[in-house]
ZADO-1210 file (C-alpha; in nm, 4 decimals, padded with zeros to 6 digits):
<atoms>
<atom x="-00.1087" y="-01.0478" z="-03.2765" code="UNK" pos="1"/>
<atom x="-00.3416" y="-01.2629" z="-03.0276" code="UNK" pos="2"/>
<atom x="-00.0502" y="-01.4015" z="-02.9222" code="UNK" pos="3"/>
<atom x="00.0654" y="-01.1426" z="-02.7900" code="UNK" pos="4"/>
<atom x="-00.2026" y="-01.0428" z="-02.4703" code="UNK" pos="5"/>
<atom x="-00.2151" y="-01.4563" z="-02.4479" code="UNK" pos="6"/>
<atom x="00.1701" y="-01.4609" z="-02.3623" code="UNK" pos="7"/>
<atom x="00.1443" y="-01.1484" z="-02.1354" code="UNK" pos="8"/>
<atom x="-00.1739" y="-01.3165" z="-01.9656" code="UNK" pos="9"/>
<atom x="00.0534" y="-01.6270" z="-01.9136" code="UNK" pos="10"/>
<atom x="00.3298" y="-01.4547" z="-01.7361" code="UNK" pos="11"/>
<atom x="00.1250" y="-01.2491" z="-01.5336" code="UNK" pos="12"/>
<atom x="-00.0568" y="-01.5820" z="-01.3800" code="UNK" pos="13"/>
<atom x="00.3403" y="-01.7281" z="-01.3333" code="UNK" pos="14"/>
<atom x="00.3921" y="-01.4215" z="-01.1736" code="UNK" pos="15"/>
<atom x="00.0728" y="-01.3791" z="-00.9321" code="UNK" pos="16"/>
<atom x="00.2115" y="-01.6144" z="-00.6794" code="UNK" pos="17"/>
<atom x="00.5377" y="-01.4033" z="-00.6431" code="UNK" pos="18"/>
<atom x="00.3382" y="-01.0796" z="-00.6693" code="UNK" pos="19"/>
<atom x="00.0756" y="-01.1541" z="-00.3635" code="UNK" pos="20"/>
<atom x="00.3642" y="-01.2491" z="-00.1436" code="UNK" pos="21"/>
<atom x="00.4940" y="-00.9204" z="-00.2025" code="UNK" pos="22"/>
<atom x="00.2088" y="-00.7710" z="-00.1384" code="UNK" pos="23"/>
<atom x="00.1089" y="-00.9266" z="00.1789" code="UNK" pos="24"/>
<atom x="00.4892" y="-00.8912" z="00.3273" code="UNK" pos="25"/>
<atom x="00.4250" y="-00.5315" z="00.3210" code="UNK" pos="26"/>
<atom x="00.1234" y="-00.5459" z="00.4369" code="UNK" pos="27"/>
<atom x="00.2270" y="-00.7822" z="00.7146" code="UNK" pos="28"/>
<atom x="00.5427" y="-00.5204" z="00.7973" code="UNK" pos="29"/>
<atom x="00.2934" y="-00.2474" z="00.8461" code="UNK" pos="30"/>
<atom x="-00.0299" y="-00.3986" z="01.0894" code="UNK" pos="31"/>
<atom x="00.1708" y="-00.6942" z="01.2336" code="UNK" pos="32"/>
<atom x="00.4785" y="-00.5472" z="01.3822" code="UNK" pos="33"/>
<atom x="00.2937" y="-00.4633" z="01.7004" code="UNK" pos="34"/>
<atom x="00.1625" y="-00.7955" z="01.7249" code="UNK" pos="35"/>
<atom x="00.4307" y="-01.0712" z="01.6119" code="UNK" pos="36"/>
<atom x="00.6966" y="-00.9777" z="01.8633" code="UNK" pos="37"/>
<atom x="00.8587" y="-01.0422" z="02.2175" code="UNK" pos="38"/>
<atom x="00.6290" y="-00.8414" z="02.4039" code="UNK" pos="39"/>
<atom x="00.3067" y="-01.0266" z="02.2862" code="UNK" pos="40"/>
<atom x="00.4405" y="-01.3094" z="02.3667" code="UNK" pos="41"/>
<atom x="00.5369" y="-01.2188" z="02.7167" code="UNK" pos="42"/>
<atom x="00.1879" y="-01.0672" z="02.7988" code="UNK" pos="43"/>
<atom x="-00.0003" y="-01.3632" z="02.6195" code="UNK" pos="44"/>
<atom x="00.2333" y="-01.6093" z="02.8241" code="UNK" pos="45"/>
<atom x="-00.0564" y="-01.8254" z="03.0365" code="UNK" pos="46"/>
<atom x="-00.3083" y="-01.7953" z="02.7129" code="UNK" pos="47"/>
<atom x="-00.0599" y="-01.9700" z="02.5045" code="UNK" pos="48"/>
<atom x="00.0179" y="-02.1767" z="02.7501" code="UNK" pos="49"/>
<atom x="-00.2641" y="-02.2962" z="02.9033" code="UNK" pos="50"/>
<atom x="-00.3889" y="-02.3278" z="02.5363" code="UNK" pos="51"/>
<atom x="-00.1365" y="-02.5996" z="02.4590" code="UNK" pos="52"/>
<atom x="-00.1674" y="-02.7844" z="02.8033" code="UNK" pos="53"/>
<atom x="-00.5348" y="-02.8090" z="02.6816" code="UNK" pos="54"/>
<atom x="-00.4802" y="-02.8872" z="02.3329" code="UNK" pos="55"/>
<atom x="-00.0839" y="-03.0456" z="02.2495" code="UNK" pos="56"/>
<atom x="-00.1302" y="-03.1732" z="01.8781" code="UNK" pos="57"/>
<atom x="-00.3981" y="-02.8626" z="01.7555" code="UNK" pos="58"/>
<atom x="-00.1478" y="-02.6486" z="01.9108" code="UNK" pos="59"/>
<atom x="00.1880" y="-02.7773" z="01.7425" code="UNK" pos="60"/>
<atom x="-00.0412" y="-02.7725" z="01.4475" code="UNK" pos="61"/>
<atom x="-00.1098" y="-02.4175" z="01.4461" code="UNK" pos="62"/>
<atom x="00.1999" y="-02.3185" z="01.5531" code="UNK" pos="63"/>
<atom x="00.4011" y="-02.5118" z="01.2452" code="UNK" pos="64"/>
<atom x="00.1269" y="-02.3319" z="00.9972" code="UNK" pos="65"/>
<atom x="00.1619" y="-02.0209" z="01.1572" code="UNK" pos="66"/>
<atom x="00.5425" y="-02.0335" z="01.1265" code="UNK" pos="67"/>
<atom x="00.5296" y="-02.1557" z="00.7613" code="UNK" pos="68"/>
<atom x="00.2912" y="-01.8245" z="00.6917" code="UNK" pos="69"/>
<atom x="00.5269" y="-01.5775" z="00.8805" code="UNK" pos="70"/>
<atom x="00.8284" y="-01.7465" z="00.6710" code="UNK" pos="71"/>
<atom x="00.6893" y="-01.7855" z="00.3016" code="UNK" pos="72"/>
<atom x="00.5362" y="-01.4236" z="00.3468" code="UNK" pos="73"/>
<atom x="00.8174" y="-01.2875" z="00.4680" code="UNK" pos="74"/>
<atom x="00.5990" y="-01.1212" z="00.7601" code="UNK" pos="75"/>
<atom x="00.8074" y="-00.9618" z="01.0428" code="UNK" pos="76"/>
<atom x="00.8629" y="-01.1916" z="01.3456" code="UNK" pos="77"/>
<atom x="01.0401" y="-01.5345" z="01.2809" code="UNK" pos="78"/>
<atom x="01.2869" y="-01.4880" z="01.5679" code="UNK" pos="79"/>
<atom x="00.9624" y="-01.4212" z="01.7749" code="UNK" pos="80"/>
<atom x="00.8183" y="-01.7582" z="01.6218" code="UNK" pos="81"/>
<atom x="01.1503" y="-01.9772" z="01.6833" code="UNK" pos="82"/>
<atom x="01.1411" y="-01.8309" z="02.0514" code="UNK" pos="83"/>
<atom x="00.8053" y="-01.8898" z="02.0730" code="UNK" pos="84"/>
<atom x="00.8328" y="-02.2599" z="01.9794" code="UNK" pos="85"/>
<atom x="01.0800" y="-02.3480" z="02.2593" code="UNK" pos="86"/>
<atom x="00.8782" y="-02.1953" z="02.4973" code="UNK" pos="87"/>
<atom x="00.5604" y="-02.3723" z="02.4345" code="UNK" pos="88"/>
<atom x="00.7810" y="-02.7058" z="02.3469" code="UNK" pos="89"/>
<atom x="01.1162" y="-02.7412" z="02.4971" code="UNK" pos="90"/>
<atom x="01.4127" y="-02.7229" z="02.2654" code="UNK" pos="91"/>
<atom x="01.3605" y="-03.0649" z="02.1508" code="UNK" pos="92"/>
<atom x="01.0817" y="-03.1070" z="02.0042" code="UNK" pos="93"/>
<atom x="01.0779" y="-02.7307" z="01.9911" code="UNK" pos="94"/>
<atom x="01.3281" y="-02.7550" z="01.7397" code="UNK" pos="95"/>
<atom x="01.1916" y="-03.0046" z="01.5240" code="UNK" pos="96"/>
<atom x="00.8715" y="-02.7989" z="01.4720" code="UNK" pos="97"/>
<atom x="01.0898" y="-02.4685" z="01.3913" code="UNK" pos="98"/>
<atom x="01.2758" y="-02.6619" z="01.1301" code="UNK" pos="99"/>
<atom x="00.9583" y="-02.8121" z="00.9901" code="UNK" pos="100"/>
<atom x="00.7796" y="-02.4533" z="00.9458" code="UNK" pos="101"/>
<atom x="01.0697" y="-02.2726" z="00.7881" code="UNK" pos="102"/>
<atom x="01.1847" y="-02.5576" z="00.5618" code="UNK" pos="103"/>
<atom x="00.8191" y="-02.5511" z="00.4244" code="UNK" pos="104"/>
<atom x="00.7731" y="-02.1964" z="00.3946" code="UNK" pos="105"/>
<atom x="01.1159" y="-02.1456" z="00.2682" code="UNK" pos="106"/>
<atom x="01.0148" y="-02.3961" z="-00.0087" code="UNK" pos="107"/>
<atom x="00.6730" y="-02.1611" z="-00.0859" code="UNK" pos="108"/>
<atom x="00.8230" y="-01.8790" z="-00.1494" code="UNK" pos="109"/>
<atom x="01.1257" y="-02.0817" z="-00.3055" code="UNK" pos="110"/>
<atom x="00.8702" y="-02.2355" z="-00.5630" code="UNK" pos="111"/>
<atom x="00.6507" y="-01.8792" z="-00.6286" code="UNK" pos="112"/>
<atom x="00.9926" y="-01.7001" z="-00.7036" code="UNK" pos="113"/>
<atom x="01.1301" y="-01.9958" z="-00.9515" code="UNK" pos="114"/>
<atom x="00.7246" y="-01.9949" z="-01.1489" code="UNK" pos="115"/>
<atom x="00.7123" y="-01.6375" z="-01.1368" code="UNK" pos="116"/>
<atom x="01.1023" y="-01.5585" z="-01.2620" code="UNK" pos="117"/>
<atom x="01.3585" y="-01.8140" z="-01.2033" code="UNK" pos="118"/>
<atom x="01.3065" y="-02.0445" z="-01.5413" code="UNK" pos="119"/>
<atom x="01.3403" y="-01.7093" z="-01.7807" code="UNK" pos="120"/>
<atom x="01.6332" y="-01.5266" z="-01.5681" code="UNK" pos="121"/>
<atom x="01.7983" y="-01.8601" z="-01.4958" code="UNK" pos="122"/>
<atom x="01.8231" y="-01.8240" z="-01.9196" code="UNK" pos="123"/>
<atom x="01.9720" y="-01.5233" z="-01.8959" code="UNK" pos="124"/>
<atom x="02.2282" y="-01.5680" z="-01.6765" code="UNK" pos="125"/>
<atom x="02.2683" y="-01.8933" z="-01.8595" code="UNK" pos="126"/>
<atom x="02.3236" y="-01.6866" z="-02.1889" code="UNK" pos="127"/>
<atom x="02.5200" y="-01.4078" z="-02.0480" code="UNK" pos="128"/>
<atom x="02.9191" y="-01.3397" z="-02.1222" code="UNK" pos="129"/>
<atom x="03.1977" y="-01.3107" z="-01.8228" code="UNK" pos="130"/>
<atom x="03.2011" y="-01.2477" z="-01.4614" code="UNK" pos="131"/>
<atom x="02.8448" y="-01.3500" z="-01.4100" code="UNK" pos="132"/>
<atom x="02.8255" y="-01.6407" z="-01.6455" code="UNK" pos="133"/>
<atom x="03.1353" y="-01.7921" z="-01.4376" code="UNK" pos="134"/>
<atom x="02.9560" y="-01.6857" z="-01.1242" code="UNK" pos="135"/>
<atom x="02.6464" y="-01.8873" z="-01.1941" code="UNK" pos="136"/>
<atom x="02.8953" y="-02.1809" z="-01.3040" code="UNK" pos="137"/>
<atom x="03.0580" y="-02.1742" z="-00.9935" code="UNK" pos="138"/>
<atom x="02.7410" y="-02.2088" z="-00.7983" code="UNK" pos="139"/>
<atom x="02.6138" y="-02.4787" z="-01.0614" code="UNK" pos="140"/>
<atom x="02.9188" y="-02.6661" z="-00.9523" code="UNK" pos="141"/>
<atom x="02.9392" y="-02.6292" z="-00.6017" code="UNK" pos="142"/>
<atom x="02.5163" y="-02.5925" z="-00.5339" code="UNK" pos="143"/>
<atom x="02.5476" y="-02.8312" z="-00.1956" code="UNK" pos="144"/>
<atom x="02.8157" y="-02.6140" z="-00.0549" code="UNK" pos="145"/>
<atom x="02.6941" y="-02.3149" z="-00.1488" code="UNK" pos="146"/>
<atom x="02.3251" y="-02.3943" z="-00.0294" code="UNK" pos="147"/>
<atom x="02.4765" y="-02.4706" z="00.3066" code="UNK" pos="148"/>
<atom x="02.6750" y="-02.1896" z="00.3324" code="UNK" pos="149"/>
<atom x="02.4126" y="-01.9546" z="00.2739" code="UNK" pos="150"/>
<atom x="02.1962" y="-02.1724" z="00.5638" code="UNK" pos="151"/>
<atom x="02.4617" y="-02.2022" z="00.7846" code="UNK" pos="152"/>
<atom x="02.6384" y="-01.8174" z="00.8062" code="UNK" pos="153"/>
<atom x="02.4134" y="-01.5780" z="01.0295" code="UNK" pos="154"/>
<atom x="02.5121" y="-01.2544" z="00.8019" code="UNK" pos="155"/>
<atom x="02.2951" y="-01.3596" z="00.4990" code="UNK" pos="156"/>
<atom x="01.9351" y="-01.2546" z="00.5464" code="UNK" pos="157"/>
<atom x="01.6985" y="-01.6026" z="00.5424" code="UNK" pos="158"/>
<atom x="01.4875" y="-01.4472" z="00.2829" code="UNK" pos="159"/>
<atom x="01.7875" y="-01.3970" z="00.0430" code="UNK" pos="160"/>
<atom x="01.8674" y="-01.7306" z="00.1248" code="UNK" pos="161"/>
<atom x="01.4869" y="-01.8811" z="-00.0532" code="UNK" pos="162"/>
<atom x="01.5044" y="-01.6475" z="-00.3374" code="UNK" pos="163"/>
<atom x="01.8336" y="-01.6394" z="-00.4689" code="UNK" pos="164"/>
<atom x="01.8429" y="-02.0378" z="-00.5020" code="UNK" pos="165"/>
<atom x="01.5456" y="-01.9932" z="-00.6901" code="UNK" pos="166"/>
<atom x="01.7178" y="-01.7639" z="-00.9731" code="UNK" pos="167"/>
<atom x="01.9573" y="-02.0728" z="-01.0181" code="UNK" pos="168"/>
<atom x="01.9487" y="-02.4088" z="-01.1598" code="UNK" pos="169"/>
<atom x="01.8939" y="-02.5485" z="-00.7927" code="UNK" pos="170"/>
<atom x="01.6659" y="-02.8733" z="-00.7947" code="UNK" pos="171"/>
<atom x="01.3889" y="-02.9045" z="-00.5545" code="UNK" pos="172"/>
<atom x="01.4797" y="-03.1585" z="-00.3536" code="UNK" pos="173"/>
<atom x="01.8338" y="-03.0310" z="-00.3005" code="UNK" pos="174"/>
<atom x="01.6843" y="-02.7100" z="-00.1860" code="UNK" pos="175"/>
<atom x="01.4907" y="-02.8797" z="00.0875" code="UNK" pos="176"/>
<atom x="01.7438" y="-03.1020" z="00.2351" code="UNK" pos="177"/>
<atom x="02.0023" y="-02.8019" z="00.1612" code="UNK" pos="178"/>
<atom x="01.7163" y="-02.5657" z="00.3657" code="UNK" pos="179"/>
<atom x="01.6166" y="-02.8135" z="00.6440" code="UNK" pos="180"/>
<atom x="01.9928" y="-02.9614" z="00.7557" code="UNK" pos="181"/>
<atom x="02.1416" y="-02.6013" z="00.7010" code="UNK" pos="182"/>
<atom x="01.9164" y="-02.4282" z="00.9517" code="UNK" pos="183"/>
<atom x="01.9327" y="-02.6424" z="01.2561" code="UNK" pos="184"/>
<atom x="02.2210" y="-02.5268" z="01.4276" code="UNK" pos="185"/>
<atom x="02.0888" y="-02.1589" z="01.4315" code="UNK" pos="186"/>
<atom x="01.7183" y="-02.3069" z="01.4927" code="UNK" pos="187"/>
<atom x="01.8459" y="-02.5245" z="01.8595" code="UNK" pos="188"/>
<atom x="02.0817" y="-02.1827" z="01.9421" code="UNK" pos="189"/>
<atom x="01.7586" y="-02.0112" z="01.9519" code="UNK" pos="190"/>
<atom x="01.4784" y="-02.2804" z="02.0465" code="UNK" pos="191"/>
<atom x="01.6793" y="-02.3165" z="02.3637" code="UNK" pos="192"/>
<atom x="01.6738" y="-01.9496" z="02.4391" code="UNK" pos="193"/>
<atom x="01.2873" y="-01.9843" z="02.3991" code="UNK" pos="194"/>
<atom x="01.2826" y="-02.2916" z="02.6252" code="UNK" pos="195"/>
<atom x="01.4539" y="-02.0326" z="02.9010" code="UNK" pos="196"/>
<atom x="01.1909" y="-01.7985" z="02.8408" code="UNK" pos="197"/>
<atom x="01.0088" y="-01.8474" z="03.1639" code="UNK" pos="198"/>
<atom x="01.2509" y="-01.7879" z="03.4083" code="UNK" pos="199"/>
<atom x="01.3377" y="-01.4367" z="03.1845" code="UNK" pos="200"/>
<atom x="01.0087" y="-01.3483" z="03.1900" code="UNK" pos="201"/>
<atom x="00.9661" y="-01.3577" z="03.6205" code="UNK" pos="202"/>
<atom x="01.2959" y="-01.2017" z="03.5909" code="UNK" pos="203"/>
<atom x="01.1091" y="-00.8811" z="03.3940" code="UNK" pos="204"/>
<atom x="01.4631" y="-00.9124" z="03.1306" code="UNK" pos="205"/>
<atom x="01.4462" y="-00.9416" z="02.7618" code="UNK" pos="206"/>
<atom x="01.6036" y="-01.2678" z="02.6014" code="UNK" pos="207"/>
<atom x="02.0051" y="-01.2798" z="02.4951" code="UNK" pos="208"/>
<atom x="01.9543" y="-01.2825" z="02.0988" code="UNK" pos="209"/>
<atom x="02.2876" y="-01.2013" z="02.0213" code="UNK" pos="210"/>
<atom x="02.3792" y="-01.5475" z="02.1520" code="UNK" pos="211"/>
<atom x="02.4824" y="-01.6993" z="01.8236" code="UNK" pos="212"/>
<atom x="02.7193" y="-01.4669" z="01.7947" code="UNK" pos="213"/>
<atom x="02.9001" y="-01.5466" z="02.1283" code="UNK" pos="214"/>
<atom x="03.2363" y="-01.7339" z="02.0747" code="UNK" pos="215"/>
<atom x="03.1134" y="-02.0787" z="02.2066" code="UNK" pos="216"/>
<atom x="02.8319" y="-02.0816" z="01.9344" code="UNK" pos="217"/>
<atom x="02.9853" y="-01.8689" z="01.6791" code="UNK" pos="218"/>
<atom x="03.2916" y="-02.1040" z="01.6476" code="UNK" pos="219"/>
<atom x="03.1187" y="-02.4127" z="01.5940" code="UNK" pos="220"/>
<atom x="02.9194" y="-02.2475" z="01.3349" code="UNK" pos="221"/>
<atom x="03.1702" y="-02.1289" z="01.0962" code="UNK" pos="222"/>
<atom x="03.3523" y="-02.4701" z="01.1752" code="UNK" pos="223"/>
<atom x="03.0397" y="-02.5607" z="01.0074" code="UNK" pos="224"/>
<atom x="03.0682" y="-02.3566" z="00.7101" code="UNK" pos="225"/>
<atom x="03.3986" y="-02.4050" z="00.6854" code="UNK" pos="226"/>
<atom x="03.3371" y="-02.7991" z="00.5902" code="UNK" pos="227"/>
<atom x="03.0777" y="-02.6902" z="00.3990" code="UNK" pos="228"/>
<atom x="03.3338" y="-02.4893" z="00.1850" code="UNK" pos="229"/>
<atom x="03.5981" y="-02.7229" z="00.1916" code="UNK" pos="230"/>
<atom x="03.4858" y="-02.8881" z="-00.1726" code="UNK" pos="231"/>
<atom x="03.4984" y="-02.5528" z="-00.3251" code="UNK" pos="232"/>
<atom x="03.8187" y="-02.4978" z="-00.1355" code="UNK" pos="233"/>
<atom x="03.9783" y="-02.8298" z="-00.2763" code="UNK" pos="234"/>
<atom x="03.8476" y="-02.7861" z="-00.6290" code="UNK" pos="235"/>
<atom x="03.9916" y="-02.4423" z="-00.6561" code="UNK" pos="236"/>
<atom x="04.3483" y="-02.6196" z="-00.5387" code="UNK" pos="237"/>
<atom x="04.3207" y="-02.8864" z="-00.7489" code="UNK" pos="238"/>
<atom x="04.2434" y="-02.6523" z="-01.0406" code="UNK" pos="239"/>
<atom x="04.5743" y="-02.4138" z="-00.9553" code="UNK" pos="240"/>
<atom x="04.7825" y="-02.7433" z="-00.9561" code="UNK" pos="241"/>
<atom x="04.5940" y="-02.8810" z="-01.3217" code="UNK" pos="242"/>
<atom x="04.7818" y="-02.4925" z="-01.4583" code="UNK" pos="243"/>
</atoms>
């Protein structure tokens, strides 16, 4: 019987992590959507700069832990953040720091969900009969491919991307190099928007963010994913010619 509170005790302390992220995401949606978007960065334009001119390395510093808070929190804003970094950086290192932040902060929340959840469903799914044992097989097999995929198509939500590996059997390290490789192509698209930020601003416009999804990016992109799905594509031929 004193097991019992003891066990329920236990899983609510796995579960804290997960649970305060929650929390402060919807907190974050609610008093920070007025302040983590393009407008305050256009009228806080000279601060910021003038800030980094003054101060380079506290500056990237703050900016990389800033990004890795709006990203493990899931706070509203990360396109705002990946602008922001080219703007205040250039595209290169711009980039670089982008990467950085969201790789870490992807790996937070990555780590919170797998304490909190992951181990015990991971069992189920494990345990479980037919379609959705063999769809958690076929992600067991194919986990690079897959964890690119997810990285490299723009349609699937980054936050999906951190928790769902998380549910899975996906080791840690794999999820970082998986996280920080699969985002760069979408992180230079946009850090080099944000490095054009300046003249967009004296021209009173708004920035193009539907950019990635112009042909010349687009098309390089899914030429990406499609070589990141060519393993699953060749083991699902191989296995049609094994019947």
């Amino acid at each position: 019987m004193t097991d019992m509170p003891d066990r329920e005790q236990n899983a609510f302390i796995k579960r804290l992590p997960i649970i305060i992220i929650a929390l402060v995401a919807i907190l974050g949606a609610y008093f920070l959507r007025d302040y983590l978007t393009f407008d305050a960065l256009r009228d806080n334009r000279e601060t910021l700069l003038a800030f980094r001119d003054n101060n380079y390395v506290l500056t990237v510093a703050l900016f990389i832990l800033a990004y890795i808070v709006i990203v493990a929190f899931s706070l509203p804003g990360a396109t705002v953040a990946t602008l922001t970094g080219g703007f205040l950086f250039a595209t290169f290192p711009g980039a670089l720091y982008n990467v950085t932040g969201a790789t870490i902060g992807a790996t937070a929340i990555f780590l919170a969900a797998r304490w909190g959840f992951g181990e015990k469903l991971g069992a189920k799914l494990e345990g479980s009969d037919g379609i959705v044992k063999k769809i958690k097989d076929g992600i067991d097999e194919n986990q690079w491919s897959m964890l690119f995929l997810i990285r490299l198509v723009p349609a699937v939500p980054f936050f999906m991307a951190n928790l769902v590996p998380s549910f899975l059997d996906v080791p840690l390290r794999r999820f970082v190099i998986s996280t920080f490789l699969g985002i760069i192509p979408g992180a230079v698209v946009y850090t080099s928007v944000g490095a054009g930020l300046g003249e967009v601003f004296e021209r009173g416009e708004t920035p193009n963010l539907g950019i990635i999804f112009e042909p010349a990016i687009l098309f390089p992109i899914l030429g990406l994913c499609l070589l990141a799905a060519l393993p699953i594509l060749l083991k699902a031929v191989r296995g049609k010619k094994g019947l």
